[in-house]
C-alpha positions, 0 to 999 in steps of 0.5 A: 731303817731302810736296808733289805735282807732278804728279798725273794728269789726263784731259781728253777729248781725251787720255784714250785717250792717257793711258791708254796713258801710264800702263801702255803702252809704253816710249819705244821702243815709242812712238817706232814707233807714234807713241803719245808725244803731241806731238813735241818736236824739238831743234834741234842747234847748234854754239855754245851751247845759252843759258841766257838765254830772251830769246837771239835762238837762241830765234825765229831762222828757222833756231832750234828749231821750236816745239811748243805743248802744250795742259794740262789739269785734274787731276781725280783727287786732291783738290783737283781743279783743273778750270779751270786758268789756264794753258791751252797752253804753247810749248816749244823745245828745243836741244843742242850736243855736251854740252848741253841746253835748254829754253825754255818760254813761257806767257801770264800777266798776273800776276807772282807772284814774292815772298815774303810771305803769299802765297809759297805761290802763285808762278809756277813750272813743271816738267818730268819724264822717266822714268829707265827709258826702255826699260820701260814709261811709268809713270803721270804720278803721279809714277812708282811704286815701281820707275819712278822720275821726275826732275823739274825745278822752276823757281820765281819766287820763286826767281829773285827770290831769286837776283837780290837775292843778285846785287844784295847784298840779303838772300837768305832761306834753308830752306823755305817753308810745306814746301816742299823746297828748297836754302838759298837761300845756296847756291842756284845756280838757279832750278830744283830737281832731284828725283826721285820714286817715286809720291805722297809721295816726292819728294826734292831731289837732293844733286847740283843741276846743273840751271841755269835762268833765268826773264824776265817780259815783256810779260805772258808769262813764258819760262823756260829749263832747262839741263843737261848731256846725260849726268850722272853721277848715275845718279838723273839722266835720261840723253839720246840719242836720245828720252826722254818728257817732262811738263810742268806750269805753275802759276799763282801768281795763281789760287792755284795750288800742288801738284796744282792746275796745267795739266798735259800727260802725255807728250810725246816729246822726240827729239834729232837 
């Protein structure tokens, strides 16, 4: 499975930081001299961490406090991608005792959701975490032989398709154009989960226990990614006090796909 998520970028603002990222301290380090780029903090509740990103949780007074993230170009691999269409993305996080979720909203005026001639350029977005959190950071190129990522990946079309399994419809199944992905038959979310080793390595776990949701509305898409906090798949991202976290956004009506995306390099995400 050759298709590249993310890939890295350098935007001015972020250079110095992305080059501590990519060959600096790990999450610990970070976590002291505040080196990790945005913060995001989850919120602890005692109820349910939802699924559903039009929960009233989401923008209650006393729900998690927002952080907006600004993305930028890919400029080192070719295609470059140096006007991406989307710009910033909002990102909230909660937990209960055994869960995690995360909401990310964006602006987009063009649903692009469908299989079809264009089924390469679909809305989607990803997260990715590191899985040796007390090393060094590896570089946002998805990781390198011996720094392993875990990487989520919610798609539109995906969340089409399981709306027509819901509905009776025909679902589609295999892959489109390459692209790796569970049969949709047996597809439970629109979120994939993968891990990679650097540039052509990225591959579907056996295990998917990542649950996911995606709502279109008012030109603006908000999408929620759910898992359990610890996992017993050891290819799994494991959560406790702080991980670093990435985030892509892809743009399917500005032909966005792989490497041509906005990009943010490593945020930090702390748990109460």
């Amino acid at each position: 499975m050759t298709h590249e998520i993310f890939k890295l970028f350098r935007p001015a603002s972020l250079l110095a930081f992305l080059l501590i990222a990519a060959c600096g301290p790990g999450v610990e380090t970070c976590l002291e001299d505040q080196s990790c780029g945005p913060e995001v903090v989850v919120k602890q509740v005692t109820g349910e961490a939802p699924l559903d990103p039009e929960s009233p949780l989401w923008t209650a007074a006393d729900g998690p406090v927002p952080t907006l993230v600004e993305l930028g170009p890919q400029m080192v691999t070719n295609p470059k991608w140096p006007d991406p269409a989307i710009k910033k993305v909002e990102i909230r996080a909660v937990r209960n005792a055994s869960t995690v979720a995360l909401r990310l909203e964006w602006e987009d005026d063009s649903l692009d959701h469908l299989y079809g001639p264009s089924a390469n350029y679909t809305d989607q977005a990803a997260l990715m975490f590191p899985l040796n959190p007390g090393s060094e950071l590896p570089a946002i190129t998805m990781g390198a032989a011996g720094e392993p990522v875990n990487i989520w990946q919610w798609r539109a079309m995906w969340q089409t398709d399981l709306g027509e399994k819901k509905a009776g419809k025909h679902v589609r199944s295999g892959s489109v154009s390459g692209l790796p992905t569970v049969g949709t038959e047996q597809r439970a979310s629109p979120v994939e989960d993968l891990n990679a080793e650097g540039f052509s390595t990225l591959t579907t776990q056996d295990e998917q226990n990542v649950m996911g949701r995606g709502v279109w509305k008012d030109n603006r898409w908000r999408v929620v990614f759910r898992r359990a906090l610890k996992s017993p798949d050891n290819a799994d991202i494991q959560f406790k006090d702080a991980s670093a976290m990435a985030v892509a956004v892809w743009n399917g009506g500005n032909r966005e796909r792989n490497g041509q995306k906005g990009l943010a390099g490593w945020l930090l995400l702390r748990f109460p």
